[in-house]
C-alpha positions as CSV (number, residue, x, y, z in Angstrom):
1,X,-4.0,10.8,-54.4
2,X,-5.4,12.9,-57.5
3,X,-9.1,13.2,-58.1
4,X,-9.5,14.7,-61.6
5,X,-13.2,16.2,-63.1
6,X,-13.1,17.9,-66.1
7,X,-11.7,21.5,-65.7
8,X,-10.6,20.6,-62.5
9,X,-7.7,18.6,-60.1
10,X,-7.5,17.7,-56.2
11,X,-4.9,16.4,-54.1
12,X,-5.3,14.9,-50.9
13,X,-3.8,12.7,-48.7
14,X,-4.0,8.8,-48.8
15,X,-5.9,8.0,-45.4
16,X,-8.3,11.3,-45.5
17,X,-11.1,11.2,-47.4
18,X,-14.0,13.6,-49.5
19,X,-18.0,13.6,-48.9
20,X,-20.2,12.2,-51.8
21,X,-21.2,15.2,-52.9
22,X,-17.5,17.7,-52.6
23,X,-17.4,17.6,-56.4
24,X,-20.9,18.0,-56.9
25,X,-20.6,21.5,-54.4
26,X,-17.2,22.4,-55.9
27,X,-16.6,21.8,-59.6
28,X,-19.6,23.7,-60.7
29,X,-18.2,27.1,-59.5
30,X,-15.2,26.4,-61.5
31,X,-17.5,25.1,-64.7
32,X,-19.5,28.5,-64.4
33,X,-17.3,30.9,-63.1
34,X,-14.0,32.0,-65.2
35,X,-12.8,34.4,-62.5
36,X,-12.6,31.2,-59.5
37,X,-9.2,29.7,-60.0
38,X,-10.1,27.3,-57.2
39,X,-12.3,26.4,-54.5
40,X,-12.2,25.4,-51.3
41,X,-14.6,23.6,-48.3
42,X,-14.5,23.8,-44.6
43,X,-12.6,20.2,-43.0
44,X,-14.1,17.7,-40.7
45,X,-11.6,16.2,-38.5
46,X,-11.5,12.7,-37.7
47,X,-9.5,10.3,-35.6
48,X,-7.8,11.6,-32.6
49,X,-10.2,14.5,-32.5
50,X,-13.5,15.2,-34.0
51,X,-13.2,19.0,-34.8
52,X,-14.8,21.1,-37.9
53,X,-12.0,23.6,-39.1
54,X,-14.2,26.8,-40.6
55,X,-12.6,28.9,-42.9
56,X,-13.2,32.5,-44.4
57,X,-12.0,34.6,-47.3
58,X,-9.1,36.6,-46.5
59,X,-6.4,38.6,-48.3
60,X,-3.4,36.6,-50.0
61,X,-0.8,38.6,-48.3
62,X,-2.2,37.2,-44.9
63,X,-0.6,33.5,-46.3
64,X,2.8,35.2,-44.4
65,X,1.1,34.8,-40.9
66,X,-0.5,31.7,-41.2
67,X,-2.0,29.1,-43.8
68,X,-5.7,30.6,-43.8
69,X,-6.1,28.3,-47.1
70,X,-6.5,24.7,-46.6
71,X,-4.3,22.5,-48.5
72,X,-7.2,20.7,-50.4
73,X,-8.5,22.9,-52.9
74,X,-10.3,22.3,-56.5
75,X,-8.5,24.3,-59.2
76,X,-8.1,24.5,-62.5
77,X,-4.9,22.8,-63.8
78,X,-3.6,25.5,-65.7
79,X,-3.2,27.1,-62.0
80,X,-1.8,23.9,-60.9
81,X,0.8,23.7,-64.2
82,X,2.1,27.2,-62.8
83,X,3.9,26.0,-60.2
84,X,6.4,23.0,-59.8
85,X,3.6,20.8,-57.6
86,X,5.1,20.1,-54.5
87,X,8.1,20.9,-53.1
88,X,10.0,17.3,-52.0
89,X,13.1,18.4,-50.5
90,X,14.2,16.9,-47.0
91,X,13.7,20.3,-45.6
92,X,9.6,19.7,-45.7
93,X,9.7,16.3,-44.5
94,X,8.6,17.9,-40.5
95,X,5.6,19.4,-42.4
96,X,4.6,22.8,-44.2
97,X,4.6,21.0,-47.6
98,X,0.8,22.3,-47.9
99,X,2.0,25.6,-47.0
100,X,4.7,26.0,-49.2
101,X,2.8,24.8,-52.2
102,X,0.2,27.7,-51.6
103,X,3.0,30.4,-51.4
104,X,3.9,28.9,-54.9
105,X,0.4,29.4,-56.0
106,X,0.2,32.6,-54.5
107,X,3.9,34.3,-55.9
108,X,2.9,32.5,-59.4
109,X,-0.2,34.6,-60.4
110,X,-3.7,35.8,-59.1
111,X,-5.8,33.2,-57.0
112,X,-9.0,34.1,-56.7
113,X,-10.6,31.5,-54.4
114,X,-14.4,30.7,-54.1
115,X,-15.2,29.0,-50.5
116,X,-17.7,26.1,-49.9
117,X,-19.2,26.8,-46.2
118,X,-19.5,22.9,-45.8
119,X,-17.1,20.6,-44.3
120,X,-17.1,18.3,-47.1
121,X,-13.3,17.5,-46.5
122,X,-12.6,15.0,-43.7
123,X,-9.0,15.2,-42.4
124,X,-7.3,11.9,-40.5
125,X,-6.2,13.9,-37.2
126,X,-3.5,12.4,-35.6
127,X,-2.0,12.2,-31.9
128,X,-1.0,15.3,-30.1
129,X,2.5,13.6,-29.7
130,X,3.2,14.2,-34.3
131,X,1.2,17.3,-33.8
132,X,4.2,18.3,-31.2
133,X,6.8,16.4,-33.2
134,X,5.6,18.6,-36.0
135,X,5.5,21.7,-34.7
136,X,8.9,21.1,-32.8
137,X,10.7,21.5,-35.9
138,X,9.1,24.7,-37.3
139,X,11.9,26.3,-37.4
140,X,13.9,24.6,-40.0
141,X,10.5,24.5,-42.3
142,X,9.9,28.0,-41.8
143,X,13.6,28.8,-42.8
144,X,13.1,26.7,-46.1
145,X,9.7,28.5,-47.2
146,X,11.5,31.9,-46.2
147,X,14.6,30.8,-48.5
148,X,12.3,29.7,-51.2
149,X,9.7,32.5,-51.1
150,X,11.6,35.5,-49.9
151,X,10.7,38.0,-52.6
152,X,7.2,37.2,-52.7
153,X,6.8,36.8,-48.4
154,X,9.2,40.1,-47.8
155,X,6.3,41.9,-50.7
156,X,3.5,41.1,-48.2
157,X,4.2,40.5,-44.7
158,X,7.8,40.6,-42.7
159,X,10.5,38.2,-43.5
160,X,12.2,38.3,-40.6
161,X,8.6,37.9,-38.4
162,X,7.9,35.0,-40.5
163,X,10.8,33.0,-39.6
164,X,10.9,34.0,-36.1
165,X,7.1,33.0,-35.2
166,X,8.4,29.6,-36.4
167,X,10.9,29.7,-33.6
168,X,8.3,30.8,-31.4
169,X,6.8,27.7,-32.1
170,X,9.7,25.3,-31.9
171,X,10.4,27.1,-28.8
172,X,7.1,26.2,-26.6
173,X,6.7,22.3,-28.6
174,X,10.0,22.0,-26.6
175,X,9.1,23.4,-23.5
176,X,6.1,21.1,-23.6
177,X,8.4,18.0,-23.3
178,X,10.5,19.8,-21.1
179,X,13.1,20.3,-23.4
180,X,13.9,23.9,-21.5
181,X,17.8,24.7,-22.4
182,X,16.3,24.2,-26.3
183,X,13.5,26.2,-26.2
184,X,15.5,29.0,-24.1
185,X,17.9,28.4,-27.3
186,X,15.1,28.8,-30.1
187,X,13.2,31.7,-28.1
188,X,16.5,33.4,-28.2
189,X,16.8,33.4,-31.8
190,X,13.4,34.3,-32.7
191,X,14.2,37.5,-30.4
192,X,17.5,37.7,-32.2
193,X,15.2,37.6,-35.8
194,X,12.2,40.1,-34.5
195,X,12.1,41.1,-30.6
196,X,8.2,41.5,-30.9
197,X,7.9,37.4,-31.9
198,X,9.4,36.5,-27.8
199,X,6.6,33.3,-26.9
200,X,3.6,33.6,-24.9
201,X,3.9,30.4,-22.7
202,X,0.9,28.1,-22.7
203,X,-1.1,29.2,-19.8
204,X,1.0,31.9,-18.9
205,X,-0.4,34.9,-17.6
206,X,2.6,37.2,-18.1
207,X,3.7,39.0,-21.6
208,X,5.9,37.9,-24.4
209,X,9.0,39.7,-23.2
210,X,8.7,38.0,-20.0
211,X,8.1,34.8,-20.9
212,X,11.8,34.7,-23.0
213,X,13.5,36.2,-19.9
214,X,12.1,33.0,-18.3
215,X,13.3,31.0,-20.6
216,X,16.8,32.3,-20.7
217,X,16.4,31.9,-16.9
218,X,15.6,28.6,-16.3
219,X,18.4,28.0,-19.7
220,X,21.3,29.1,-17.3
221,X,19.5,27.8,-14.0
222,X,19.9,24.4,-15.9
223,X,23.3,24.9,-17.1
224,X,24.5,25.7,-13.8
225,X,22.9,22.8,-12.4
């Protein structure tokens, strides 16, 4: 849904929601401020968990390791017109669609960001199960972003590290669900993409290296079986 004020537009999603007072906090450091492009607040989860995410400024470039932004902001809509909104290719349809829309923002011009330190953005959180769904398919979303954003991601951070923590991550949602011959399978290609990127196990008390050797492993222990 779009929330519109003035000088500025919002986007969130259908069943999450905004405090009574998130454009009274936000929309006057866009009104008095020309140098804040947008502005963003801390989230209050809801649902499934009851969690407040904190955020802090940090620089763009760090967008290659991880979303540090979250993906309901107040901006101007001159920022918002520099991109193509969202992107709504089957290739997002796992998730990142947030993500991806911020590397557009980020490769289209300066963003210069003010932050609310209030959780005035209350995020539905779902079941662990999506979250694993989601994150079981990183891969593939982290391969479209690369494809889309490579210049602009390769100019700030490592490609090839990029793609592969997304295979890290496919690689232990499927060894959650004991899914072991595909997440020896994806732990091997992030290895393949950037050895340092191997998975950490959950829980595991031994090194990255040592946890793909595991996986390969228990991959031919289970082919052989």
């Amino acid at each position: 849904r779009d929330d519109e004020r003035d000088e500025g537009a919002a986007a969130h999603g259908g069943d999450d929601l905004l405090a009574p007072t998130y454009f009274e906090k936000t929309l006057p450091l866009l009104l008095k401020d020309a140098d804040v492009d947008a502005v963003f607040t801390d989230t209050q989860l809801f649902g499934a968990r009851q969690v407040r995410w904190s955020y802090a400024m940090r620089d763009m470039g760090e967008l290659t390791h991880a979303q540090w932004i979250p993906h309901v902001m107040l901006m101007r809509r001159e920022v918002w017109e520099r991109t193509e909104g969202h992107y709504e290719g089957p290739e997002l349809r796992h998730g990142n669609v947030d993500w991806d829309f911020l590397l557009s923002l980020a490769e289209s011009g300066p963003l210069r960001l003010a932050h609310v330190q209030e959780p005035l953005y209350l995020y539905r959180q779902h079941s662990d199960n999506m979250s694993n769904r989601r994150s079981r398919r990183e891969h593939t979303t982290r391969e479209c972003m690369y494809r889309r954003h490579a210049a602009w991601i390769d100019a700030h951070g490592d490609g090839a590290r990029f793609v592969a923590d997304g295979y890290m991550e496919s690689a232990e949602a499927s060894w959650r669900i004991g899914e072991y011959a595909r997440s020896g399978a994806l732990a091997a290609r992030a290895v393949e993409l950037c050895p340092p990127a191997a998975p950490q196990l959950p829980g595991a008390d031994i090194s990255r290296e040592e946890a793909v050797a595991l996986l390969a492993r228990q991959t031919v222990a289970l082919a052989q079986a």
